[in-house]
N, C-alpha and C positions, 0 to 999 in steps of 0.2 A: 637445850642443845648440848649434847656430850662433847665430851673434846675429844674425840677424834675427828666430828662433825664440822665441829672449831677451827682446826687445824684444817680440815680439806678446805672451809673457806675463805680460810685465811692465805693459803695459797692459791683461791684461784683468784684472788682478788687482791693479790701481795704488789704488784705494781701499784694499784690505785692508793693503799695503805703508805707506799714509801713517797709516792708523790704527794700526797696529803699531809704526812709526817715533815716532808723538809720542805712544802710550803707553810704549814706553820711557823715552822723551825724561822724563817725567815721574817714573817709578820712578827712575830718574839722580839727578834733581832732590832727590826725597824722599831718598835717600840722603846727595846731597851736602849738605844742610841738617842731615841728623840728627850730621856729623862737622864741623861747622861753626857756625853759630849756634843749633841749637838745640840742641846742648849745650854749654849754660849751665850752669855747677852752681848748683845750688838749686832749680832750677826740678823741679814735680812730676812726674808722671809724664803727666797729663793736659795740663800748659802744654806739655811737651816733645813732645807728639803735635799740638799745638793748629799748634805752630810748624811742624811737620811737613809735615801736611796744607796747613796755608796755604801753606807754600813751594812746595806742589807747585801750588796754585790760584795762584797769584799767576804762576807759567810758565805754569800752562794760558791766565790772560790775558793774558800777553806775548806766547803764541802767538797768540792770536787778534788782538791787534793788530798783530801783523804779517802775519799774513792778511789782515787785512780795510785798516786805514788805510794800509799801505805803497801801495797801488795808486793813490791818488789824488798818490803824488809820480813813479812808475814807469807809469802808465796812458796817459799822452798820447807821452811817449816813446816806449813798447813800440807803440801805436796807430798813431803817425807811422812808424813806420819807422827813426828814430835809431837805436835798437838792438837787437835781438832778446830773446825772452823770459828765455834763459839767463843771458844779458848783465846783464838786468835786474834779475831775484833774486840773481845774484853780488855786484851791485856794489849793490841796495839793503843785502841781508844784510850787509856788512861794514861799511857808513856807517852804517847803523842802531847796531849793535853798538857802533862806536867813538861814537858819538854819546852813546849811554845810558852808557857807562865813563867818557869825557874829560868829556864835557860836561853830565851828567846831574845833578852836583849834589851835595854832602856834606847839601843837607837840602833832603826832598822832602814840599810841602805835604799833609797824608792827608786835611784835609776840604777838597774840592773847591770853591772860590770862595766858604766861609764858610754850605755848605749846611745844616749842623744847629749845632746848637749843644754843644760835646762838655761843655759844665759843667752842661750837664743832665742828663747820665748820671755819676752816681758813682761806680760800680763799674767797678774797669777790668778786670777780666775780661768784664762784661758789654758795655764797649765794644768791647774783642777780637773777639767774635763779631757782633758790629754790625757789624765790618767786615770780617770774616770772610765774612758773610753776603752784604753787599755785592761784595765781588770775586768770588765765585760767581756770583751774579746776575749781574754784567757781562760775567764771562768767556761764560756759558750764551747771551745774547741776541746778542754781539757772533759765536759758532761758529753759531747759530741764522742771523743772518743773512747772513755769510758763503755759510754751504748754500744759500741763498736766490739770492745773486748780488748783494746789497743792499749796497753801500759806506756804509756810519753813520758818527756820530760816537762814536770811543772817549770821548771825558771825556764826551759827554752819558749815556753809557752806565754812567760810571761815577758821574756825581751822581745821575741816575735809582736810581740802588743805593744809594747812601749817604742818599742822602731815603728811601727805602721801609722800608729795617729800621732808619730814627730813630725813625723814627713807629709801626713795632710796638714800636721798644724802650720808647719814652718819650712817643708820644706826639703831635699836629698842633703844641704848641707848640712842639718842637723844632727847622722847619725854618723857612728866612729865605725867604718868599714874597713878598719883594722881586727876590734872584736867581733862584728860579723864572723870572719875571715877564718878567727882561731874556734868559732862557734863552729863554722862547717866540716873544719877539720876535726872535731872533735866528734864529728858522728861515724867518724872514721877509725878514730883513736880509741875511743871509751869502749864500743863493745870488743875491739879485736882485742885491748889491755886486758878488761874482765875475762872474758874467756879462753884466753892464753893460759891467764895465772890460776883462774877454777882448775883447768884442766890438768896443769903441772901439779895442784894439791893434791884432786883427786889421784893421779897415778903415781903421787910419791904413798897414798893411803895404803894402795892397792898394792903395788912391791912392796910395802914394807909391812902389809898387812895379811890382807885379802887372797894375795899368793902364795902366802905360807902353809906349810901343810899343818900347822898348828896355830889357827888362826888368834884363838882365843891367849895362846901363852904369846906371839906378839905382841896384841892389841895390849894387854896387862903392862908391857914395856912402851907403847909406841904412845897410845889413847892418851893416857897423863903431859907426854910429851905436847900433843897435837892443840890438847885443851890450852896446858903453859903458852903456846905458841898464839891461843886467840887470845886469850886474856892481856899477852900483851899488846896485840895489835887494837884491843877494843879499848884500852886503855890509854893508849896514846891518841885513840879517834878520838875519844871522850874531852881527855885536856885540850887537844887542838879543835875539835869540831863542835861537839855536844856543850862544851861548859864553856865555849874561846868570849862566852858575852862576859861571863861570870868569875872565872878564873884566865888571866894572862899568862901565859908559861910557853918559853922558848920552844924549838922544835928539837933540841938537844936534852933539855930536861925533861922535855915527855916523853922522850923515847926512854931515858934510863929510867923514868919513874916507871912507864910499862913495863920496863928489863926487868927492875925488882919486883914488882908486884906478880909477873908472871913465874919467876922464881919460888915465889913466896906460894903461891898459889900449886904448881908443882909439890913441894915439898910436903902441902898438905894432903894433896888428891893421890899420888902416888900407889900407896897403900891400900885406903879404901878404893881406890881404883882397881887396884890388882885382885883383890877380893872378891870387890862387885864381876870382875870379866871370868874369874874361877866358875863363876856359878851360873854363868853361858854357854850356851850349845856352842859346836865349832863348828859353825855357821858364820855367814855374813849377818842372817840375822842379827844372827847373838852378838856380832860385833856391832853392828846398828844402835842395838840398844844401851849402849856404852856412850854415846852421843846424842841423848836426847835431851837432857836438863841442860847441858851446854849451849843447845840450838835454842833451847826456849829462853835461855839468859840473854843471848846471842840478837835476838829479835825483840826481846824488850827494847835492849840497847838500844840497837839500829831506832826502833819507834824515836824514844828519847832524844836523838840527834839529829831525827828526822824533824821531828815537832819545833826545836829549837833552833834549826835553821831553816828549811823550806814553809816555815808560816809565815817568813818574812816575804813571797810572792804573792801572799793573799794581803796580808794587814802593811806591806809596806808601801804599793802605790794610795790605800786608803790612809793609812799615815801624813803621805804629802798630802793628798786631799783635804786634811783635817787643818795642816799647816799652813794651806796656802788659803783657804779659808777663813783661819781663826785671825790668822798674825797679817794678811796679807802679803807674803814673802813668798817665794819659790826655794825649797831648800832641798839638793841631792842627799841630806840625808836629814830625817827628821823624828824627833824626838817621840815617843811611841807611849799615850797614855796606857795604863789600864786597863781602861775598861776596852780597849781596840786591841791590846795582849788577851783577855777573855775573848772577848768577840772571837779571836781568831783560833782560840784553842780549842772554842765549843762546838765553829764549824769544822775543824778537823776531826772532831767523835764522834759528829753525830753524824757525816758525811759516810765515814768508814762503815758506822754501825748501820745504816740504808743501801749505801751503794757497795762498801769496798767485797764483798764475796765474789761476787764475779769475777774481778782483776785477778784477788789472790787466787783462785780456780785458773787463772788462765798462766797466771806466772806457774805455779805450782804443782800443775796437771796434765795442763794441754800441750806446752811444749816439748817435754820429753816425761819420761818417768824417774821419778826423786826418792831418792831414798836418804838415809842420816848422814852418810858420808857422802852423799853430791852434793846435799844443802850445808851440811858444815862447810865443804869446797867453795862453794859460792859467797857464803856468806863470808868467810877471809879473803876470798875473789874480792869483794866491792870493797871491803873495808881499806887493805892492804893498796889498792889502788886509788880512792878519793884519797888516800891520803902521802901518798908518791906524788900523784897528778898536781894536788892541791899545793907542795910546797916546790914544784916545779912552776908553779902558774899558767897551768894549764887547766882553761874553763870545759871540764868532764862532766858529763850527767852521770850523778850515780843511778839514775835510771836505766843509761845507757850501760851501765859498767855490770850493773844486778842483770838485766835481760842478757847482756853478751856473754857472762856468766854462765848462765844456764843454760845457752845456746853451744859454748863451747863445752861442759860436761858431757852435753848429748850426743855432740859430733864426736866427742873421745870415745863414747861407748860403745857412737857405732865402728870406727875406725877398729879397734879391739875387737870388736864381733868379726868385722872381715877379717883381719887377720888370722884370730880363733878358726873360723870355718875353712881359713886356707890351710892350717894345721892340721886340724881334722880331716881336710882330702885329702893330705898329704900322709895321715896316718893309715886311711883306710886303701891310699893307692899302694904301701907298702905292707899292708896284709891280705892284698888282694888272693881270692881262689882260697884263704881261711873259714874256718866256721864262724856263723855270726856271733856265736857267744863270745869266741874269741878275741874281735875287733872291738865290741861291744863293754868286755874286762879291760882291755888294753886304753880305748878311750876312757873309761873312767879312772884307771891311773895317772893316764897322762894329764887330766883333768885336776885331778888331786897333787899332782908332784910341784914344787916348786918351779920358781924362773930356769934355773942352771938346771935343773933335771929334766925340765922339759924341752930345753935345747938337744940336750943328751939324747935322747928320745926323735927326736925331729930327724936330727942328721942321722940317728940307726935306720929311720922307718924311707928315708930317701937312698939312703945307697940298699937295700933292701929293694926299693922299687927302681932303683937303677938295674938292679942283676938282673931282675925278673923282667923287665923291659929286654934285655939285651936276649934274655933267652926265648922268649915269647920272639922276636925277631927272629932266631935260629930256625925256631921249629914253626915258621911262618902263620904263629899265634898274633891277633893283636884284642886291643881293648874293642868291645862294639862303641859307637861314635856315642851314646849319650853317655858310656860311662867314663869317654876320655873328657866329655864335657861337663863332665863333675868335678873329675879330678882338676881338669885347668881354671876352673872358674868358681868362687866361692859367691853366693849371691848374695846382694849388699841388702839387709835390710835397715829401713829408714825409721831410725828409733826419735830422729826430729822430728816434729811436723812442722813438711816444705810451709802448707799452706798456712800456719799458725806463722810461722819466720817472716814471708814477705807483707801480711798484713800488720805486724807489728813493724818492720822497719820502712814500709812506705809512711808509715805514723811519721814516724821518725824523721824522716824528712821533709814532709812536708809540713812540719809542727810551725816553725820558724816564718815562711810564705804564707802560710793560711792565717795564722795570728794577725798577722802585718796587714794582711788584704783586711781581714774583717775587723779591727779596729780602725783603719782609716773611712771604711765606710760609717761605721757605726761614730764617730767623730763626725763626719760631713754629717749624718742626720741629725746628731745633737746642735751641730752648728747653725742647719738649717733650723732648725725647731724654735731655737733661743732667737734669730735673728727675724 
């Protein structure tokens, strides 16, 4: 068989090969658990399966978070152009991974922001399967919407499970409807923060870059700036976010440690900075490409802080499972072998490496079109924000914060095109009855001229078509009707797609309800099974 033969059927038969792949992946899994922590001696024959099982669900939902949530730190990268897909899964898979091992944590919280109350359930067997039941539920909704194309929130996906089989175990009074409360407001808050502050980057880029008439002798001045400016913000995410298991450090000493380091960093890039952008076209292109080792540091990062906290919704309700199992105790937070820090970092690589193209295709492509300077926007968009939100105490999904991101870059670009195209009727209503070449030379000046010169230009081409309006009046001329309906209306085109928007944010809402129904069914069946 040639390989290209290879390759055609490798793809016509690449669903069956990745279904095949990560049900091994899992039988692995169940093995490596049953020679490893769940033989525990003492334990019966039914805990020793309990642990089994869960270890293999607790991978099926590390997989799925690396399917689905890796896309929102690898999505604007793969999108822009920075790196290719390959690229992209390589290098999130192994940040990820070291993430969840280095920086994951010796103890990982199991009930999710104080969602039920675990001294209301006595029995710690019974709490076992409460969160048994739960990580089922999470892993199901999160491969669920995965297939969909829908990039969610893992933790809401997993508090959504950890409230739904409380409340068949124990009960409505079990869960705190207070963080409910700040959860739902939060689907409100995280994308309109993210896409606020994407949007204010992008068009501080664009004035201070992209509208110059000398694109490349800005960027040489600004680009060094822009970079300084991530390095600090990914550097105070790192001490507070990425390393907070590993390194303790104030929310004042991380910020001036970022202060200097981004300093530091500046001083060095500056130069070969200005260098490197001399030897660019004066192009956006060329400004593009001045931003692309940034963006791919940029998304390592993101991997890395991704891995070492959101593994904790995969390997943290199997944690208490482990605990309430080994010691017979119920503990809100509990101490995290090894081999369940592996477990958890293998199903986030090898999750990504099967499933995650799609997501990053859908964050990256389908929503709007991305270039180096909308995804450097974004990516300081999520960071600058989980980490605002985070010492306000405010429960954001940086899920929600990456997709509102890129949702508001899109609606800037369209907003900017209307206004662009109302410029332009505005130019050609005031060259009206001119030769085309001359409308034709004049927009493309005007296209070329700076902000203030294209003001200058705007207000000449309007009292220009005010005279000629007045005299066309005199001499009982007017416009014929489609061409005054050119000039008043500039037509809006939809650089979002509507239909990619509403099928990600009905995800969105109903992540939290659908978890909760399907863990408390999936809890009655276990209940009834055992009993």
């Amino acid at each position: 068989m040639t390989r290209k033969s290879r390759a055609r059927f490798f793809t016509k038969h690449q669903e069956v090969f990745q279904l095949g792949a990560a049900v091994l992946f899992l039988l692995m899994v169940g093995v490596y658990a049953s020679l490893t922590g769940a033989s525990t001696a003492g334990l019966t024959t039914q805990a020793t399966w309990l642990l089994i099982v869960a270890a293999a669900v607790g991978a099926y939902m590390a997989m799925n978070i690396g399917a689905n949530d890796v896309a929102n730190n690898m999505g604007p990268a793969v999108g822009s152009g920075a790196m290719t897909m390959g690229w992209a899964i390589f290098i999130a898979a192994i940040f990820e991974a070291l993430g969840a091992i280095v920086a994951g944590g010796d103890v990982v919280g199991t009930i999710k922001g104080g969602i039920i109350d675990p001294n209301a359930i006595a029995d710690p067997s019974l709490f076992a399967w409460v969160m048994f039941a739960a990580l089922l539920a999470g892993a199901l909704w999160l491969n669920l919407a995965t297939a969909l194309g829908a990039p969610v929130s893992t933790t809401h996906s997993i508090i959504g499970a950890v409230m739904g089989a409380g409340i068949a175990a124990g009960g409505w009074g079990l869960v705190n409807w207070e963080t409910i409360g700040q959860i739902v407001i939060s689907w409100v808050v995280s994308p309109l923060a993210g896409g606020a502050m994407a949007a204010a980057f992008l068009y501080i880029i664009k004035r201070s870059v992209t509208y110059r008439s000398n694109m490349i002798e800005a960027a040489s001045r600004v680009v060094p700036i822009l970079i300084g400016a991530m390095v600090f913000a990914y550097t105070t995410y790192m001490l507070l976010k990425g390393l907070g298991q590993l390194v303790q450090v104030s929310v004042p000493t991380a910020l001036l440690a970022g202060a200097g380091v981004s300093v530091v960093v500046w001083w060095l890039i500056r130069k070969p900075m200005a260098n490197m952008a001399r030897r660019q076209d004066n192009s956006k292109s060329g400004v593009n490409r001045l931003f692309t080792w940034p963006l791919v540091c940029s998304a390592a990062l993101l991997s890395f802080a991704h891995g070492a906290n959101d593994v904790a919704n995969a390997i943290g309700p199997l944690a208490a499972i482990y605990e309430a199992v080994k010691e017979g105790a119920i503990a809100t937070k509990a101490g995290t072998p090894m081999w369940i820090m592996v477990l958890g970092a293998l199903g986030l690589a090898v999750g990504l490496a099967l499933y995650g193209a799609r997501l990053i295709r859908t964050v990256g492509k389908e929503i709007t079109e991305l270039d180096n300077m909308r995804a450097y926007a974004i990516a300081m968009s999520a960071t600058l924000t989980v980490i605002i939100a985070s010492q306000l105490g405010m429960p954001v999904s940086t899920t929600h914060i990456s997709i509102g991101a890129v949702f508001g870059v899109g609606f800037l670009r369209e907003l900017l095109k209307v206004n662009y195209a109302k410029m332009e009727a505005a130019v050609r209503k005031g060259h009206s009855g001119a030769d085309r070449e001359e409308v034709e030379a004049y927009l493309l000046r005007f296209e070329a001229a700076e902000v203030g010169e294209k003001k200058r230009m705007l207000a000449d081409m309007k009292r220009r078509a005010k005279h000629r309006e007045a005299a066309d009046s005199e001499n009982g001329a007017v416009f014929a009707k489609k061409e005054q309906k050119a000039f008043r209306k500039a037509y809006k085109k939809e650089i979002v797609k509507r239909s990619v928007v509403l099928r990600i944010v009905a995800a969105w809402i109903v992540t939290v309800p659908a978890t909760a129904v399907l863990a408390a069914i999936l809890f009655h069946i276990v209940a009834a099974v055992l009993n």
